[in-house]
N, C-alpha and C positions, 0 to 999 in steps of 0.2 A: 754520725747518724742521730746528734742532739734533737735533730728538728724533730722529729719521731715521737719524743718525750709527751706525755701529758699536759706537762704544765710549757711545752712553746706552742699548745692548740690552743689557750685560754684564750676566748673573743673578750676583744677593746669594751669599752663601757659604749653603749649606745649601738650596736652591733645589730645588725637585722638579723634578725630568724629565722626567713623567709628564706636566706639564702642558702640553711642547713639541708632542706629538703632535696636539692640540688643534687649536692654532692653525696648523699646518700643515695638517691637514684643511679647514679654515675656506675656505683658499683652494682645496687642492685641488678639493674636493666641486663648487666655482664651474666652474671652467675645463674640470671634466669635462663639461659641459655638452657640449663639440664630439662626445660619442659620442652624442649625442640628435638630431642634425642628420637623419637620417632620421624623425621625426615628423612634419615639414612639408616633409620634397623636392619630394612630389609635388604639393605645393601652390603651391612656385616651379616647378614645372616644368610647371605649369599658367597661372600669372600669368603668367610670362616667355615662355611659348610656344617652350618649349626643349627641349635633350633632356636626356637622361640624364647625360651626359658634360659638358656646359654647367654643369649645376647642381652635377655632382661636383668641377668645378672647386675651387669655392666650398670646399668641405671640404680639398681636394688644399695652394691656396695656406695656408688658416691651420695645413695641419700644416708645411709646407715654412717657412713663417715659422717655428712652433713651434723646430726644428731648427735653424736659420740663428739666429734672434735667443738662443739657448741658448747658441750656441758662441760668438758675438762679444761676449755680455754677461757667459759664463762665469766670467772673472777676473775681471769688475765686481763680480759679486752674491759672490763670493769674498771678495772688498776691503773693499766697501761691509756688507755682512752683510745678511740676512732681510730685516730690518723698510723698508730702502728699496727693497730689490727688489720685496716683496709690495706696498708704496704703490705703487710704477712698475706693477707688472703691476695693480693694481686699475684705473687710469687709463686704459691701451689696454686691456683687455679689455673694461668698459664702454664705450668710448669708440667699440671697433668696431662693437660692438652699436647703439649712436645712429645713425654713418653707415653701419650696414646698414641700417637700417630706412628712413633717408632714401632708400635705393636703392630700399627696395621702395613704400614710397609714391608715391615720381614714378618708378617703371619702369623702371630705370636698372640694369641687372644690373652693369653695369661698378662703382658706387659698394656693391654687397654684394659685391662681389671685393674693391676695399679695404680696408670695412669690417670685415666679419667675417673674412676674409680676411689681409688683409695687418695691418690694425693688431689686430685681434684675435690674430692670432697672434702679435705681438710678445708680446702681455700674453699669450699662453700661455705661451712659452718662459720668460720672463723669471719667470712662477709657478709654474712646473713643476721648474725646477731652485733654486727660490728656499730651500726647507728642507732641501735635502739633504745635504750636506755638514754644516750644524749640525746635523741628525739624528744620523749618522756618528760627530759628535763629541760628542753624547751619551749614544750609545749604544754605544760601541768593544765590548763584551761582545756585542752581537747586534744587527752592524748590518742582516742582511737584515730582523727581522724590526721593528728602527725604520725604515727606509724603504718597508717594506711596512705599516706601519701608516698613514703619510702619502699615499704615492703609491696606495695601498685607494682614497682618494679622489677621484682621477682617475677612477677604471674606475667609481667608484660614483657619480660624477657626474650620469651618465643616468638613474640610479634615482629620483632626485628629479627631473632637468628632462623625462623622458617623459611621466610621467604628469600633471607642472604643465602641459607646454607642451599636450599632450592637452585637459585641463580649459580652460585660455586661451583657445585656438583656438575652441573650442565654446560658451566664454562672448563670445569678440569678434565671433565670424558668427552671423548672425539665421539664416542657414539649414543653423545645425548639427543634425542629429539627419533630416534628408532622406536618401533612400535616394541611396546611391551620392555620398554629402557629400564633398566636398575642397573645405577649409578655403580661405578667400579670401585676396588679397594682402594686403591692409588690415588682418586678423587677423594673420597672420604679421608686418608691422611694427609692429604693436599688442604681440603678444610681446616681441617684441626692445625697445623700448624700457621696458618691463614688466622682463627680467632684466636690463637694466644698472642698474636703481635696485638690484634686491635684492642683485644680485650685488655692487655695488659696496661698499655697507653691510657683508655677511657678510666681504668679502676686509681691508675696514680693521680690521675687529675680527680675524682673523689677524696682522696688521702691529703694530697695537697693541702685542698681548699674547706677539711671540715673543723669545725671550729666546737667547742665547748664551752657552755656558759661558766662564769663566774660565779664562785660559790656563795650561797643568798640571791642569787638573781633570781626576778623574779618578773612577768613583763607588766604591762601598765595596767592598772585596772582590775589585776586577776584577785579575784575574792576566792581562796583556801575553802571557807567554809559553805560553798556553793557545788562544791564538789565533794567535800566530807558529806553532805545533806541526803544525796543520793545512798540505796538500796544497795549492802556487801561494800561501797566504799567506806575505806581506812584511813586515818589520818595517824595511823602507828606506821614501823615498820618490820622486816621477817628477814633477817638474815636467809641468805642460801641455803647454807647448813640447816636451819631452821626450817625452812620451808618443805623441804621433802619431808618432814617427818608427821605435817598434816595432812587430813584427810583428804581437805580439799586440794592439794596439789593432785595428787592419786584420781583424783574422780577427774578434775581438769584434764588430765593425762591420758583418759581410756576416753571422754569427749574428743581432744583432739585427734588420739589414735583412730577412731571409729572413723569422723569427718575425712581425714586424710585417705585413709585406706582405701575409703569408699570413692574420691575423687582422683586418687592417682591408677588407680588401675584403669580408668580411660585415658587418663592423661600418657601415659605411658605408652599405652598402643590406639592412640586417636586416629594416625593415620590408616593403617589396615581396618581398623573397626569400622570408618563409616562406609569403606567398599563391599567390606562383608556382611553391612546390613542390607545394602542395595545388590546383592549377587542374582543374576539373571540366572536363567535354567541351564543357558550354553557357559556356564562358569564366569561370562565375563562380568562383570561390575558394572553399575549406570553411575556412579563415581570415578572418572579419573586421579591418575595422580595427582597430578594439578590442581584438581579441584579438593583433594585431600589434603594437600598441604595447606591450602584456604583455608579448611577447616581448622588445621593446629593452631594457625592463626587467628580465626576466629575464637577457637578456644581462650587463647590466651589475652584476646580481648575482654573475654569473661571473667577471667582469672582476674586480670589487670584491674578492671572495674568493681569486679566483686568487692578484691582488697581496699579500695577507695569508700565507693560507695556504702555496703555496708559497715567498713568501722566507724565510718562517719557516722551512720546511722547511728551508731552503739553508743556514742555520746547522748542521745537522746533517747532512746528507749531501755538502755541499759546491755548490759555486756550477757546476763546468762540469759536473756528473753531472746537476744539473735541466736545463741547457741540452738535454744530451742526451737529458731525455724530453722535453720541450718542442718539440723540432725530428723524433724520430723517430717516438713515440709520434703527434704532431701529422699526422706524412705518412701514418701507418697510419688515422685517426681521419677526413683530409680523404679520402682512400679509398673509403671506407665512408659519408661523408656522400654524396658524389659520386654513386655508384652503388646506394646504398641506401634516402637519406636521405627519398625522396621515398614510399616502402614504410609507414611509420608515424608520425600526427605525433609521439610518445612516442620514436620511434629519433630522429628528428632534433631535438629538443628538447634530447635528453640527449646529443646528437653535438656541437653547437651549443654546449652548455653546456662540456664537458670543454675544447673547440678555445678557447673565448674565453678559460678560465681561465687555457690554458699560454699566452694570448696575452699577459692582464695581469700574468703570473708573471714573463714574462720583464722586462718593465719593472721590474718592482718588485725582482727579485734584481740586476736592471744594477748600481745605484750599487755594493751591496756587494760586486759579481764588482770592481768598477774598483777598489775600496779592496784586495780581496786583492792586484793585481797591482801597484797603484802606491800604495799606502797611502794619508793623509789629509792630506799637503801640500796637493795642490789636485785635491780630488777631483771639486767641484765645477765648476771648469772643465773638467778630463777628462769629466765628463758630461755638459755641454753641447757641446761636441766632439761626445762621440760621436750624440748627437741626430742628429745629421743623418745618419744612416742612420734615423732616422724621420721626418725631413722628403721624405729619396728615395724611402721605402715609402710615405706621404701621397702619390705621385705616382703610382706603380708599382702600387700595391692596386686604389683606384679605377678607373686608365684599365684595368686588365686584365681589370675585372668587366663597368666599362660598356662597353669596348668589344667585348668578347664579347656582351655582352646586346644594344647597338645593334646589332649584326650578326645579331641573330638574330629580332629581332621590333621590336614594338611594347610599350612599358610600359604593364601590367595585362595581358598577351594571352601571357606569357611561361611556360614551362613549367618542369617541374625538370633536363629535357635541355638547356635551354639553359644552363644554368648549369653542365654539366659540362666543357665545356673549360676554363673560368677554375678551376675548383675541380684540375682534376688537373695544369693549371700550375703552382698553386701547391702539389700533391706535391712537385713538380721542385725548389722552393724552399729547399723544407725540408730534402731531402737536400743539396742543395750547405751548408747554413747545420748540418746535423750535421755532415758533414765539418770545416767549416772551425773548431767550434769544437773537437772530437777533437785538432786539430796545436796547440792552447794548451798553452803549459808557461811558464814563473816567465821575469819581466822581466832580460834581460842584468844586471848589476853595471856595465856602466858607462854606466848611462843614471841611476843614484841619487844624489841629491840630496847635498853635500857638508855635513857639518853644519854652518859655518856657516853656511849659507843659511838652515836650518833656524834656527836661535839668533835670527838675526835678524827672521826672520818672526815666532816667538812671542816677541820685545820687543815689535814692531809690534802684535802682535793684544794685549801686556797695556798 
């Protein structure tokens, strides 16, 4: 397993860049799958004879992994580099997928909590922080807009497994295409072992082909001090260790915890949500299924683009000023979904679409906002660290939608009033999460890396 090693990923002298973005996507686009988990909710929440909050579970633990196994594996995939991280995350992410599926075939909700759950979420964490840092150091000239190239693939995940798992489901049950159809248990684990083949296949060919610059490289042209010149950017660096122990990681942390929160508790019940904004008086919906799974799609358009679009932006305008639309903009935006959203499906489409983009925005600007404050020593552990304000929001998102929804009804019988208390808590969100990223200003001086440290770490990496 040599090939695996750090130093057999090192790219040739003359090496294109361009080709890195590739094979990070490879994985990413995989592991976004977890924003497609409302396609079939309602179909575990039918088999398991559960609720809402049971099966939100399911989603809750593999982002809380996601976050927990980021931060402890952090320095590893730092160490170790890309290509054994991406093989480690190809292995638990299929791997949970297999003993999810076991759960649902013998009924055992407890073994799709491990499954997809807990081992799958390892292989999230562990794929999700796996290129970023070698992004960073390929792209020192515009890193939001090389991590927002890669992590695009996250949000855009669901764009491919919606409309796959959609078609699966309806090819695995004989009584798909019947009025009032929700997909059977047997289809739903028929899926799940269906994307740990593909998925595992697409993530090795990521592994494969990702490469790592040589140490001093540096690409043609790039002036250092054009990026030092910029507002909170650093031309020191912050050990990991170091880094938690400032304020500003702590204030970045309740920022993205606020943002996340606020965008995963649609993301997680997008499908049921938009039928129960449009619920007629005879119970039925002016949303079909069909057309709800459009929508996760569509979401995940937003997602996809957000990640792109805005980090790119962040290059230019700076890393804490998108924060600030992301968090204020987003509370004026959930507002207006809240109370209006339910008035036109075209208002809430395009309310829906804006909120999710500043949702995937913010993930996608994080690594680069962590490289301004504590440069590219170990940026990559700093942002497995900070993950876990998206393993807390995987916690916090869900139970505050499902438990407001449990409390209010029956699922399929729910309206768009019931939906307004969870929607305008999470206003309340977003203003504490602007505030806190407003008090960010440039890391102390004596929290920076001594340059030996530094010397000696890039002997190690050449």
């Amino acid at each position: 397993m040599g090939w695996l090693d750090r130093e057999r990923s090192i790219a040739p002298a003359g090496y294109n860049r361009w080709l890195i973005p590739p094979a990070a996507l490879a994985v990413h686009l995989c592991i976004g799958q977890a924003y497609a988990t409302s396609v079939y909710k309602t179909a575990l929440v039918k088999h398991f004879d559960a609720s809402l909050t049971q099966i939100g579970i399911i989603f809750s633990i593999a982002i809380v992994m996601l976050g927990l196994s980021a931060a402890v594996m952090g320095t590893w995939v730092d160490k170790n580099g890309p290509r054994k991280a991406m093989f480690t995350s190809a292995l638990f992410w299929s791997g949970g997928f297999l003993v999810g599926s076991l759960g649902i075939f013998t009924n055992q909700l407890w073994l799709v909590y491990i499954g997809y759950g807990f081992i799958g979420g390892i292989g999230l964490g562990i794929g999700y922080i796996s290129p970023v840092s070698t992004l960073i150091k390929w792209f020192p000239d515009r890193p939001g807009l090389a991590t927002g190239m890669a992590i695009m693939g996250f949000g855009g995940g669901a764009l491919i497994a919606s409309p796959l798992s959609a078609a699966l489901l309806a090819a695995y049950d004989p009584e798909s295409g019947t009025q009032g159809w929700v997909a059977s248990g047997e289809a739903v684990g028929m899926l799940f072992v269906t994307l740990a083949i593909v998925y595992l296949a697409y993530m090795l060919f990521g592994a494969f082909t990702i490469k790592v610059p040589a140490a001093g490289w540096k690409p043609a042209g790039f002036d250092p001090n054009k990026v030092k010149a910029k507002s909170l950017v650093t031309d020191n660096h912050v050990s990991a260790s170091n880094a938690i122990k400032t304020k500003q990681f702590w204030l970045v942390w309740i920022a993205l915890f606020c943002n996340v929160t606020a965008g995963i508790g649609i993301l997680e019940q997008a499908s049921p949500m938009i039928q129960d904004f449009f619920r007629q008086p005879d119970g039925a919906s002016l949303v079909s299924v069909g057309v709800a799974s459009g929508f996760v799609g569509l979401l995940s358009i937003a997602n996809m683009a957000g990640r792109f679009g805005w980090s790119a932006t962040s290059d230019v305008i700076g890393r804490k000023r998108i924060y600030m639309m992301y968090l204020g903009v987003g509370a004026v935006l959930y507002v207006l979904l809240a109370l209006a959203g339910s008035s036109t499906t075209a208002l809430y489409v395009a309310l829906a679409f804006v909120i999710i983009s500043f949702y995937g925005g913010g993930f996608a600007t994080l690594p680069a906002y962590l490289r301004d404050l504590y440069g590219t020593f170990q940026v990559g552990a700093i942002h497995g660290r900070m993950l876990t304000a998206w393993s807390a929001a995987g916690i916090a998102g869900p139970l505050i939608v499902n438990a407001f929804l449990d409390a209010q009804g029956t699922p399929g019988e729910l309206t768009a009033e019931a939906y307004q208390p969870a929607l305008l808590t999470m206003v309340g969100l977003l203003i504490i999460g602007f505030i806190a990223n407003l008090m960010i200003k440039p890391v102390a001086s004596k929290y920076h890396e001594p340059a030996k440290s530094l010397d000696r770490e890039s002997a190690m990496e050449s």
